[in-house]
C-alpha positions in Angstrom: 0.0 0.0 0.0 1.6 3.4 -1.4 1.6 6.1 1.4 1.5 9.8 1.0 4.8 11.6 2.8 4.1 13.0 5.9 6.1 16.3 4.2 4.2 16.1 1.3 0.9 16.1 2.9 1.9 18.8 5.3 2.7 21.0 2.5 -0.1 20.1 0.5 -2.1 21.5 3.8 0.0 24.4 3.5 -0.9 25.2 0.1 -4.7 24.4 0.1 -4.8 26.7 3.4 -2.6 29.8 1.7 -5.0 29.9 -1.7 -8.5 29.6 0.4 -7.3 32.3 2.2 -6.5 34.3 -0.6 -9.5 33.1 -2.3 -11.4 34.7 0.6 -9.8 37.6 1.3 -10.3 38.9 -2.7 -14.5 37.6 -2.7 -14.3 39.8 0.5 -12.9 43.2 -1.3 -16.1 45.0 -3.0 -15.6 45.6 -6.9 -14.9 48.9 -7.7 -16.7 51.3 -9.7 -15.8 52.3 -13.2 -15.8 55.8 -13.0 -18.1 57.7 -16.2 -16.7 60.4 -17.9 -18.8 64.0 -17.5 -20.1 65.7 -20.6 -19.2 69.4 -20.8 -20.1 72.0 -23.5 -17.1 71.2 -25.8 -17.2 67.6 -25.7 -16.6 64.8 -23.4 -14.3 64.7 -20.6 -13.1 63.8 -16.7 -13.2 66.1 -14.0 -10.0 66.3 -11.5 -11.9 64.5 -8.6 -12.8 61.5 -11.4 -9.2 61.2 -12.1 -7.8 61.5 -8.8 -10.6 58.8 -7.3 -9.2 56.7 -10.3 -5.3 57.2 -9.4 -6.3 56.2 -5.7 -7.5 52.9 -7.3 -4.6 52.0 -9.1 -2.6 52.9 -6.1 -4.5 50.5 -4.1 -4.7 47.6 -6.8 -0.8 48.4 -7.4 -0.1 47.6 -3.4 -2.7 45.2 -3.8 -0.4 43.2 -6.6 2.9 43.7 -4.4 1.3 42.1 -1.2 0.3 39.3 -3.3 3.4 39.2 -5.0 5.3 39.1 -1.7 3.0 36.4 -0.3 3.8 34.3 -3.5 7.4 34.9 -3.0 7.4 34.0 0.3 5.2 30.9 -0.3 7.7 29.4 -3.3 10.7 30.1 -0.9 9.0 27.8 1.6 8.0 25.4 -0.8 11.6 24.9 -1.9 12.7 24.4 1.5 10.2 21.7 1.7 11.1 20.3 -1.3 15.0 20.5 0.0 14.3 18.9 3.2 12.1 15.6 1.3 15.2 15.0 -1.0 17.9 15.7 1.4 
């Protein structure tokens, strides 16, 4: 009877518990809004406030990505030690 490493397993737990928890904390962020452009006399354009509420977004989604990026980078350097300690 083939059994699953004890290592294997445990980092298998490690990875199903890391992407549920991402996978929760993005269904948890609300969707943001599209901003519309305004229509003024000479055609159509954005007012300041509409493009400074959408540079705030990108600011946030740009943090956003480099958590997640860090999170990811931190979870393949602990997969690799895992990986170094079954085949060691």
């Amino acid at each position: 009877m083939n059994c699953i490493p004890r290592q294997t397993l445990f980092l298998s737990l490690i990875l199903t518990c890391f992407f549920a928890t991402a996978l929760a904390q993005t269904s948890d962020q609300s969707p943001t809004a599209t901003p519309t452009p305004t229509a003024t006399a000479h055609g159509t354009s954005t007012n300041t406030s509409d493009i400074d509420d959408i540079r705030r977004q990108l600011r946030e989604q740009r943090e956003e990505i480099e958590r997640l990026r860090v999170t990811v980078t931190e979870q393949s350097r602990v997969i690799n030690e895992m990986r170094g300690q079954s085949g060691g």
